[in-house]
Structures are given as C-alpha cells and as structure tokens.
KELO-811500 format. One record per atom (N, C-alpha, C, O): residue number from 1; residue in three letters; x, y, z. Coordinates in steps of 0.001 Angstrom, whole numbers. Layout:
REM residues N
R   num   residu         x         y         z
R   NUM      ALA         X         Y         Z
...
***
This chain:
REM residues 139
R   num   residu         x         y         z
R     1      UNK    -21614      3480     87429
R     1      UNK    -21298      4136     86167
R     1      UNK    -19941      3617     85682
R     1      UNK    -19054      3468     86522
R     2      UNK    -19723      3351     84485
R     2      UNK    -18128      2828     83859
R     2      UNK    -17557      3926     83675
R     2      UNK    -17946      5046     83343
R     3      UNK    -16257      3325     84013
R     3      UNK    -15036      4301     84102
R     3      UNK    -15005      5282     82905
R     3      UNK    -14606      6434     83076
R     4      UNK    -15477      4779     81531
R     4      UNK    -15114      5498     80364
R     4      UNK    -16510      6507     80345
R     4      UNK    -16455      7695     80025
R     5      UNK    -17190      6123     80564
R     5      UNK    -18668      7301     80419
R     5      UNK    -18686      8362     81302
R     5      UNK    -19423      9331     81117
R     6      UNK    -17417      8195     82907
R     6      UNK    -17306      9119     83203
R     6      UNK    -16220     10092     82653
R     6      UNK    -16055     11301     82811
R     7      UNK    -15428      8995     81841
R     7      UNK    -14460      9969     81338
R     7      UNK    -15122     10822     80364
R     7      UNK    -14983     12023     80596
R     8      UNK    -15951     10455     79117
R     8      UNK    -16760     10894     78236
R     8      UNK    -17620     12281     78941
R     8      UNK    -17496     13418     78486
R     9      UNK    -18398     11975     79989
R     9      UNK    -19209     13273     80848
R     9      UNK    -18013     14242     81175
R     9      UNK    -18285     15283     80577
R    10      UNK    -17137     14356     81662
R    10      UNK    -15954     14619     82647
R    10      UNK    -15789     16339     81051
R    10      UNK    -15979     17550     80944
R    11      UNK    -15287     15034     80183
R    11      UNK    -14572     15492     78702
R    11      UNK    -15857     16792     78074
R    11      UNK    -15398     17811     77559
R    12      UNK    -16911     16678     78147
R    12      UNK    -17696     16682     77132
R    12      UNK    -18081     18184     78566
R    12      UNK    -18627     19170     78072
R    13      UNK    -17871     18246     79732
R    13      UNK    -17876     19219     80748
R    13      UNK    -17221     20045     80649
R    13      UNK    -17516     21221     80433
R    14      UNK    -15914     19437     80831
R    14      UNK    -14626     20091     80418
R    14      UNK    -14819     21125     78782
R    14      UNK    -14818     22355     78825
R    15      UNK    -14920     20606     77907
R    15      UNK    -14948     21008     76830
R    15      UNK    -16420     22428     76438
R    15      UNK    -16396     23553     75939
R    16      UNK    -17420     21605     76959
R    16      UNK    -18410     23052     77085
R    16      UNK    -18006     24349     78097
R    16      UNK    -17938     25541     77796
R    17      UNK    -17793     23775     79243
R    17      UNK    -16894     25266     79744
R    17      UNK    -15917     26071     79003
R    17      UNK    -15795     27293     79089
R    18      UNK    -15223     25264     78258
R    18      UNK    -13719     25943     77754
R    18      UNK    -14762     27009     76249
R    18      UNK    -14665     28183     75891
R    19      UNK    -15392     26200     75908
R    19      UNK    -16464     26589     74660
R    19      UNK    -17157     28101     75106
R    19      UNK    -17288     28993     74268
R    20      UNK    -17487     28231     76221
R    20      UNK    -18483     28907     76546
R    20      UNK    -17593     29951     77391
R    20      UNK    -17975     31120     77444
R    21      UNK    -16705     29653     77889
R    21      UNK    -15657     30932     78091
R    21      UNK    -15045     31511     77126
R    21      UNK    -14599     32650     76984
R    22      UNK    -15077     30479     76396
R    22      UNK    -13885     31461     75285
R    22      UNK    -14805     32069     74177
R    22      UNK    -14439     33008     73469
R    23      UNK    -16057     31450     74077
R    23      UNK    -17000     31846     73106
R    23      UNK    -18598     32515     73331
R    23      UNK    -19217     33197     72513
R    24      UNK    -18959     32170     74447
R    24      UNK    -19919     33154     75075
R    24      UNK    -21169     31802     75091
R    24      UNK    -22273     31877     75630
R    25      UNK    -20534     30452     74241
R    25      UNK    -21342     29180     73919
R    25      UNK    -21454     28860     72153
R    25      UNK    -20734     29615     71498
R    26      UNK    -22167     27964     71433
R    26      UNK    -21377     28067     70385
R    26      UNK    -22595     28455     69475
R    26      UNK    -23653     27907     69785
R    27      UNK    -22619     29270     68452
R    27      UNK    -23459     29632     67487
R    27      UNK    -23420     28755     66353
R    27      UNK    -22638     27888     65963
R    28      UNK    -24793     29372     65831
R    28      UNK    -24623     28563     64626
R    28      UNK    -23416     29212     63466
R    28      UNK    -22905     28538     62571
R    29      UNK    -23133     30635     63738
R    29      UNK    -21630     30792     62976
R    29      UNK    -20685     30282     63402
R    29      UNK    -19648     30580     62810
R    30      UNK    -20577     29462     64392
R    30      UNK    -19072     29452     64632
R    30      UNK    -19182     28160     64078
R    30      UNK    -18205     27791     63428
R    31      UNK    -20132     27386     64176
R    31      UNK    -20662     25719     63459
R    31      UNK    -20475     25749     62412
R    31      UNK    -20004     24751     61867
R    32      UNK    -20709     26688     61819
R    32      UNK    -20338     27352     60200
R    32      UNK    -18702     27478     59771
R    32      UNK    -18283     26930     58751
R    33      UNK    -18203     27929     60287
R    33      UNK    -17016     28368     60412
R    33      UNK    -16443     27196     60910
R    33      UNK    -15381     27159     60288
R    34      UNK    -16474     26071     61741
R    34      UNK    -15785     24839     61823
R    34      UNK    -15800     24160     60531
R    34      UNK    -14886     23652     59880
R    35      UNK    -17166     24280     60293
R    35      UNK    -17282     23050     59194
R    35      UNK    -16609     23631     58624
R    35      UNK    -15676     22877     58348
R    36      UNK    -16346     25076     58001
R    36      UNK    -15842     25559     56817
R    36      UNK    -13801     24968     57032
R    36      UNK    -12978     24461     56270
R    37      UNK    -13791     25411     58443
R    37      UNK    -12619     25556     57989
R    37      UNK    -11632     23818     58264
R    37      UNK    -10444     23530     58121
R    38      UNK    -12895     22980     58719
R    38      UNK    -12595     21477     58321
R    38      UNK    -12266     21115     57202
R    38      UNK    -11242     20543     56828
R    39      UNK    -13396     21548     56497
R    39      UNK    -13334     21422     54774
R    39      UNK    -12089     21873     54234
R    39      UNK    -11308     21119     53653
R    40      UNK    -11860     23307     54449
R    40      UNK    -10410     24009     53705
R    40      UNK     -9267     22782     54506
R    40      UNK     -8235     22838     53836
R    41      UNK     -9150     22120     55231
R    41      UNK     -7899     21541     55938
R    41      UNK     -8324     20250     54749
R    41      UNK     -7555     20266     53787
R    42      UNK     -9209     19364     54690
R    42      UNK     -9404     18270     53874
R    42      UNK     -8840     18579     52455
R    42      UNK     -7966     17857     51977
R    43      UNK     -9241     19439     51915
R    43      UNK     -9334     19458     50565
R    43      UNK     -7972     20567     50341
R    43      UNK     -7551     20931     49243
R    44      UNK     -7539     20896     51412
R    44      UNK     -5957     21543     50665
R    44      UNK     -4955     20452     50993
R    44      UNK     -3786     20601     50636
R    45      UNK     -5456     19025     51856
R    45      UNK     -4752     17935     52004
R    45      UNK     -4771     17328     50361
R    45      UNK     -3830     17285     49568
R    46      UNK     -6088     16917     50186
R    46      UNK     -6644     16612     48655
R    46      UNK     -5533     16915     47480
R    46      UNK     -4861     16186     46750
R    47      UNK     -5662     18376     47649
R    47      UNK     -4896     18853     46353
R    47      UNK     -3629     18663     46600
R    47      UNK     -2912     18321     45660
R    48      UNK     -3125     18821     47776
R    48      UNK     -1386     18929     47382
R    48      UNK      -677     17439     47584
R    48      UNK       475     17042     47413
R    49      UNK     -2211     16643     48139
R    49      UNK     -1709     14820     47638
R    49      UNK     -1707     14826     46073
R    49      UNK      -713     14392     45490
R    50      UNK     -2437     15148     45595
R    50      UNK     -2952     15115     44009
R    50      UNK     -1562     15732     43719
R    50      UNK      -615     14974     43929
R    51      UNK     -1374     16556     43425
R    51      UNK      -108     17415     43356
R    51      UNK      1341     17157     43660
R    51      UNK      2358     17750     43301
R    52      UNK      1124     15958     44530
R    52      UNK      2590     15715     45062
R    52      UNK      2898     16307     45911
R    52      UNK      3796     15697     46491
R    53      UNK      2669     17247     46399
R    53      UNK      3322     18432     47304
R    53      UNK      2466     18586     48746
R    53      UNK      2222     19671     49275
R    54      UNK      2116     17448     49200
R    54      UNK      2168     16958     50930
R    54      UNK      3217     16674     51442
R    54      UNK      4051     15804     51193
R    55      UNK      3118     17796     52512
R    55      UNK      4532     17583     53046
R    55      UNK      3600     18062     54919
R    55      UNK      2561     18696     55101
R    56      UNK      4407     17517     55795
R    56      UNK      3781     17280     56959
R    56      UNK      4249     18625     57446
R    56      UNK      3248     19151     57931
R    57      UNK      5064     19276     57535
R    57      UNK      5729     20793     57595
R    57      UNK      4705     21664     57848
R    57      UNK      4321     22230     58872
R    58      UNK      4168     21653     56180
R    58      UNK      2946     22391     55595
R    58      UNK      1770     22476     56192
R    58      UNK      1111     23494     56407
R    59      UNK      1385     20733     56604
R    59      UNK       228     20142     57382
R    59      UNK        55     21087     58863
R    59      UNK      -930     21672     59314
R    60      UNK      1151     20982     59270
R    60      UNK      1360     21424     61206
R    60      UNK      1109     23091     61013
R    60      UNK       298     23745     61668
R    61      UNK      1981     23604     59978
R    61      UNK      1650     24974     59772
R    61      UNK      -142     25583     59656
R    61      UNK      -693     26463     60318
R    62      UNK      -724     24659     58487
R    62      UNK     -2125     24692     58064
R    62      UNK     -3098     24786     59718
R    62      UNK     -3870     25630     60173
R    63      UNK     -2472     23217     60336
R    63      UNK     -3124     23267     61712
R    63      UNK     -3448     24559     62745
R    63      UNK     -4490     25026     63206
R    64      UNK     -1738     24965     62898
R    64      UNK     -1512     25918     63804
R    64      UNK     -2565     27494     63110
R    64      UNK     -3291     28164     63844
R    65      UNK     -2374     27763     61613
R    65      UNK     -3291     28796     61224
R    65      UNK     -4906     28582     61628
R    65      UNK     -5574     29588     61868
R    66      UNK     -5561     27161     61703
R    66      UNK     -6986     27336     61995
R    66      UNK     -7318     27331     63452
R    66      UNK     -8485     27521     63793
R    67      UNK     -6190     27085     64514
R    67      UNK     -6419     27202     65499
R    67      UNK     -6728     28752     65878
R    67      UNK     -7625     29244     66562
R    68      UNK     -5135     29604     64845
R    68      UNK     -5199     30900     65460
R    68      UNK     -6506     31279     64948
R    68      UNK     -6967     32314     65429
R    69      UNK     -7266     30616     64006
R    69      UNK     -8430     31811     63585
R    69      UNK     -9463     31871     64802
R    69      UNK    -10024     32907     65159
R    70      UNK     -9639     30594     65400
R    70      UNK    -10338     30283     66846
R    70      UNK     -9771     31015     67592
R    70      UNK    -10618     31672     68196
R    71      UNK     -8561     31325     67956
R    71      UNK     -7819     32197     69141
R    71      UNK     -8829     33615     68563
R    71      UNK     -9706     34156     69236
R    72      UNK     -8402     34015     67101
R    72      UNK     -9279     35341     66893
R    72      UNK    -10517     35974     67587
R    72      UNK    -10863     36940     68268
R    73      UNK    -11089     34544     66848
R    73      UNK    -12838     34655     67306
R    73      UNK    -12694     34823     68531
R    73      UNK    -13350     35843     68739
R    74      UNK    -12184     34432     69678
R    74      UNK    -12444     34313     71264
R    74      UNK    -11951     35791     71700
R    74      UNK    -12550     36523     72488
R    75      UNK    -10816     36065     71073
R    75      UNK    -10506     37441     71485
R    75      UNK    -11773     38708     70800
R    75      UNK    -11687     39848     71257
R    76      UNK    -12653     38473     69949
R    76      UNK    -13330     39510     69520
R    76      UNK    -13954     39061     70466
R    76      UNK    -13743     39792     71434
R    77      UNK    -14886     37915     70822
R    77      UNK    -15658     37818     71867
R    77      UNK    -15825     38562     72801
R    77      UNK    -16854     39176     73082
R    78      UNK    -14128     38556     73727
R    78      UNK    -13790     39049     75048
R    78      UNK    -14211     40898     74764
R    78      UNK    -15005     41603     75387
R    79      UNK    -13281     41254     73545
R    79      UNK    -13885     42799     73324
R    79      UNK    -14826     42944     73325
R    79      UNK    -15205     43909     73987
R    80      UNK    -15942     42064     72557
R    80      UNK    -17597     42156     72252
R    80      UNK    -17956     42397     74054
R    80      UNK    -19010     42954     74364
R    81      UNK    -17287     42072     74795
R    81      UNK    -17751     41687     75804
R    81      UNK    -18007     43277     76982
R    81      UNK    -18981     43684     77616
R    82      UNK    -16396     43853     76786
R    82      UNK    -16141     44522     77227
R    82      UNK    -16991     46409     76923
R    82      UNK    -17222     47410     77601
R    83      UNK    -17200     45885     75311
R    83      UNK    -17928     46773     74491
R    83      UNK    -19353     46783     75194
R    83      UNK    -19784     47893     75508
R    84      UNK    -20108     45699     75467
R    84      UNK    -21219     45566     75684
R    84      UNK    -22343     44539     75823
R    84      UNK    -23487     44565     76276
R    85      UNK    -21463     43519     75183
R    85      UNK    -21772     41991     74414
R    85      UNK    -23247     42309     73889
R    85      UNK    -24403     42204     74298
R    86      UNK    -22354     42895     72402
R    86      UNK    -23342     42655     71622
R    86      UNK    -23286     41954     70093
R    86      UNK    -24133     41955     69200
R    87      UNK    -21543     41178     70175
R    87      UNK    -21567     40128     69310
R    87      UNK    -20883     40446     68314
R    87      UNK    -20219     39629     67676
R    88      UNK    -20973     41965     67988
R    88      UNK    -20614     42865     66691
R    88      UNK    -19481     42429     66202
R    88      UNK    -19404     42047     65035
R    89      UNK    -18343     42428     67123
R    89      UNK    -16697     42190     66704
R    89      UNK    -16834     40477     65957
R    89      UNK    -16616     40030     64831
R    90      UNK    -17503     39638     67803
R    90      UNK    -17227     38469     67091
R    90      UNK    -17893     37925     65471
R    90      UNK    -17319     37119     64739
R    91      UNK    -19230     38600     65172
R    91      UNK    -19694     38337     64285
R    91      UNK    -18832     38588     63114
R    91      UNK    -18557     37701     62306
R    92      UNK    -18335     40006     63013
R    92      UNK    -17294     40114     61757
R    92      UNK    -16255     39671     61492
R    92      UNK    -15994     39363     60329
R    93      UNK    -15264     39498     62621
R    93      UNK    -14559     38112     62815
R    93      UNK    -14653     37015     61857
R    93      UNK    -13879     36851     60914
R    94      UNK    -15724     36217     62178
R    94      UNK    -16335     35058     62170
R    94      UNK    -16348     35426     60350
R    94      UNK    -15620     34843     59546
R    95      UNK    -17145     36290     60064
R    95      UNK    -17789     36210     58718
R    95      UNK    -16432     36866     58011
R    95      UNK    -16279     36914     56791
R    96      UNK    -15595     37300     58865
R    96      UNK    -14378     37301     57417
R    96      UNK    -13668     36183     57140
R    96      UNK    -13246     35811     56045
R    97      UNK    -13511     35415     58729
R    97      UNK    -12721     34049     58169
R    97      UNK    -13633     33192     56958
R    97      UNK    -13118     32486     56091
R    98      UNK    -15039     33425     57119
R    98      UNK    -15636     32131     56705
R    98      UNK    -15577     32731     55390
R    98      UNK    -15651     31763     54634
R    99      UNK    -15480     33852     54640
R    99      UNK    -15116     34404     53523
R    99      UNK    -13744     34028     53173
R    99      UNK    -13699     33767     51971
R   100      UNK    -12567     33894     53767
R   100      UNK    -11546     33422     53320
R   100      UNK    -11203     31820     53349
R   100      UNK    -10235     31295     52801
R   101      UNK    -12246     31148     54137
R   101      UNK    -11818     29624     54264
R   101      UNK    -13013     29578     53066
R   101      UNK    -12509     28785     52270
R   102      UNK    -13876     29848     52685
R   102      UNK    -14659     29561     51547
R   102      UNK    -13868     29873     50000
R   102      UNK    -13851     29077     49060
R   103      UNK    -13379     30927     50016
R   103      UNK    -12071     30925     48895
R   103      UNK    -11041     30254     48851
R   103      UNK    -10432     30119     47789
R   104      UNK    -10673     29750     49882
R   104      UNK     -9737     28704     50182
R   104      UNK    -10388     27711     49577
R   104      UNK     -9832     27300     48558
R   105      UNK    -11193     27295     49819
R   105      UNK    -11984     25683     49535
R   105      UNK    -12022     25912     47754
R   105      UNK    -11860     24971     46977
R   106      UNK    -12254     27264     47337
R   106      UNK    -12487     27094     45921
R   106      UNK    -11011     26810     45170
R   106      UNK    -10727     26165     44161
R   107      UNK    -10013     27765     46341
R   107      UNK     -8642     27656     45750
R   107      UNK     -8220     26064     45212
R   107      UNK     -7816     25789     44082
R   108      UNK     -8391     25285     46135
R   108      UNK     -8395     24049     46485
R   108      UNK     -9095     23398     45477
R   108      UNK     -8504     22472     44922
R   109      UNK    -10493     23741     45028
R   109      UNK    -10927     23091     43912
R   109      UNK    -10536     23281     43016
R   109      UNK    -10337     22446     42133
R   110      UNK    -10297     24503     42972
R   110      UNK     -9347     25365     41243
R   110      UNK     -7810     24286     41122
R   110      UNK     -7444     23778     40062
R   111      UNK     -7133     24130     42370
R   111      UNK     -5582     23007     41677
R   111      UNK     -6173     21438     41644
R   111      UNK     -5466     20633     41037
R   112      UNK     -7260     20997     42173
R   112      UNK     -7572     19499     41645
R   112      UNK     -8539     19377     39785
R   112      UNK     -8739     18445     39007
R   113      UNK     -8931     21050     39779
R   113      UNK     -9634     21023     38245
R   113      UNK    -10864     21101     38414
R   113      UNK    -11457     21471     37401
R   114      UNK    -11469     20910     39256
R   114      UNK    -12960     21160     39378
R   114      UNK    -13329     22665     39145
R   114      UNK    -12740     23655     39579
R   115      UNK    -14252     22610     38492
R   115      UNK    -15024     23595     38191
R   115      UNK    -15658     24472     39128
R   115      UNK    -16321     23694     39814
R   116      UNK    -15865     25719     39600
R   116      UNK    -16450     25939     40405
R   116      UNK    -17943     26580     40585
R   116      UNK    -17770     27759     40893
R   117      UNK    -19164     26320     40527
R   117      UNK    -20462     27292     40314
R   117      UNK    -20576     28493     40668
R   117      UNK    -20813     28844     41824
R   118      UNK    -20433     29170     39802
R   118      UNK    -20621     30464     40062
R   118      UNK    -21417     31206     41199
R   118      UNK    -20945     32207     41737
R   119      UNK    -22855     30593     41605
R   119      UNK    -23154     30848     42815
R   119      UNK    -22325     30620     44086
R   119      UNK    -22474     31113     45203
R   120      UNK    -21552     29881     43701
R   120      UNK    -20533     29825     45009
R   120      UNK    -19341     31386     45014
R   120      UNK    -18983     32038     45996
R   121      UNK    -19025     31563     43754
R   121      UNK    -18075     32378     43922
R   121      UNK    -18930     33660     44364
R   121      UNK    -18360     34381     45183
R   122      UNK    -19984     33988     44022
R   122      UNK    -20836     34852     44563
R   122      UNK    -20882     34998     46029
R   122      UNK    -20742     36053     46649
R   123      UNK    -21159     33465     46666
R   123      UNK    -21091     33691     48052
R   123      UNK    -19850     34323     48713
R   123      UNK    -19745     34976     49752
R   124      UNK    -19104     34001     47961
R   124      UNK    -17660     34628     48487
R   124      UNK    -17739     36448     48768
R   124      UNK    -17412     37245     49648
R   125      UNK    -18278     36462     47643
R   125      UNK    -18473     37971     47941
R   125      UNK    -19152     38904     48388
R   125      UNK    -19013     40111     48583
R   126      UNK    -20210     37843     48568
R   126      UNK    -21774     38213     50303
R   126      UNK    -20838     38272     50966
R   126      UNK    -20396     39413     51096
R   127      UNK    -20087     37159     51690
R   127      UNK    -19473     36888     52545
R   127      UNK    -18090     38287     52907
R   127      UNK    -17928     38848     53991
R   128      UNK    -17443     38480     51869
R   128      UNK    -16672     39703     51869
R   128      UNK    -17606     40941     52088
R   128      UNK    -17288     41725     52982
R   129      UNK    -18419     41115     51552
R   129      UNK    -19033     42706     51223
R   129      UNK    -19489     42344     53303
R   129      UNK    -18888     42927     54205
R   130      UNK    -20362     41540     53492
R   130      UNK    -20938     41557     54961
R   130      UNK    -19714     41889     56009
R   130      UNK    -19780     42556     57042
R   131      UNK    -18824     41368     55557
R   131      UNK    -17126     41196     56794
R   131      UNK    -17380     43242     56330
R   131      UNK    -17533     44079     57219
R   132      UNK    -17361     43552     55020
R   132      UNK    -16855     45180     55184
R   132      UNK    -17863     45563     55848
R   132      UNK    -17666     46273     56834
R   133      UNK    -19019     45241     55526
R   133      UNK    -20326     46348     56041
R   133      UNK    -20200     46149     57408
R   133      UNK    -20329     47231     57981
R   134      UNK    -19995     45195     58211
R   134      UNK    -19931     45362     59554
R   134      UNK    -19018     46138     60064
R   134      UNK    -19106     46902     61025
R   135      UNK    -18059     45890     59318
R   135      UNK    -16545     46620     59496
R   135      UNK    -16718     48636     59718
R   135      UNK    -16421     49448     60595
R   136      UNK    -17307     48677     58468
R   136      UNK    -18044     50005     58312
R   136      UNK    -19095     50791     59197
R   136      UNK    -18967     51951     59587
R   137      UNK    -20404     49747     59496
R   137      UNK    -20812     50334     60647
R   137      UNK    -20192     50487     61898
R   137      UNK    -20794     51212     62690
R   138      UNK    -19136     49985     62270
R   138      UNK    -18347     50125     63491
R   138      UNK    -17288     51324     63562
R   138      UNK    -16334     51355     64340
R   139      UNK    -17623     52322     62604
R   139      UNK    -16916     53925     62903
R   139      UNK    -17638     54336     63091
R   139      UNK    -17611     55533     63376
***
C-alpha cells in the first residue's frame, strides 16, 4: 500500500470518528448546513471584495463564528443525548443556524445588487417559524 493512501485511510478514519462523536454521524441537515454555511463564507468574501472592504481580520473572525456554530450543533447533540437521543435539540440547532446562514447569503446578495426571489425569502421564514415551533414544543 503507498504511503499517501495510508495517510488518506488513516485521515478519512480519523475524521469519521471525530464526526460521529461529536455528531452522532452526519445527516443530511448537517450536509445542509455545511453547504449553507460554505456559501455564506464565499459570498460575504464576494461582497466585501466587491466593496473594498476585505480585510483578513474580518476573514479569521467569519472563520472562527462557523466553527462555533459546529461547536453548537455537537453540544445539542451531547444534550439530545443525555435527554434521550432523540435529535430534538440538535435538530433546532441546526435549523436555526441554517435560517440565519440563509439570510446571510441573501444579506450578501442584497450588497453585490442581486435581486433576491422571493421564494427564497420565504424559505427564510419556514426556516425561522420551524427553529420556533421546535423551540415551542420543547416546554
């Protein structure tokens, strides 16, 4: 076997354990919620190149916020866990960030000028009303 394919297996081991402890393994929300909050990091790069106002400061800050939203999710997990594991916490979690990195992304389109479809801004607010209703059934 070459040295690098074991590094690749080794990595890709490493990385599903860390996944699956901290996340229970990965859903299709949390796949959701990457992509989303890939996108919000691209396109608030986008605008504040467009804008002039990239500054690497800003960048490291942006970073460190989407990590903590991952720290979030893992900690509702651990409660979900303790509760019963039945997902509840992490799910609302999950669906409030992806409600705020989806307004983000529009924010982002709103300073480059793009227009935004109204079915999108709608989703924003599935996405909000679902983060409350879960929120709500949990009293």
């Amino acid at each position: 076997m070459d040295r690098w394919d074991l590094i690749v297996k080794w990595t890709a081991a490493v990385c599903g354990s860390i996944t699956s402890y901290l996340f229970g393994g990965w859903s299709a929300l949390l796949n959701i919620l990457l992509f989303f909050v890939v996108i919000d990091y691209i396109t608030g790069i986008i605008a504040a190149g467009v804008r002039g106002e990239l500054r690497s400061t800003v960048g490291l800050i942006g970073i460190t916020k989407k990590i903590f939203i991952f720290i979030m999710v893992a900690i509702a997990y651990k409660i979900d866990i303790i509760l019963g594991d039945v997902h509840f916490l992490e799910d609302t979690v999950i669906f409030f960030y992806l409600a705020n990195e989806l307004l983000s992304i529009i924010e982002n389109g709103g300073r480059l000028g793009v227009t935004i479809p109204p079915v999108i801004r709608k989703a924003v607010e599935i996405l909000q009303g679902k983060s409350e209703d879960d929120k709500d059934e949990g009293k």
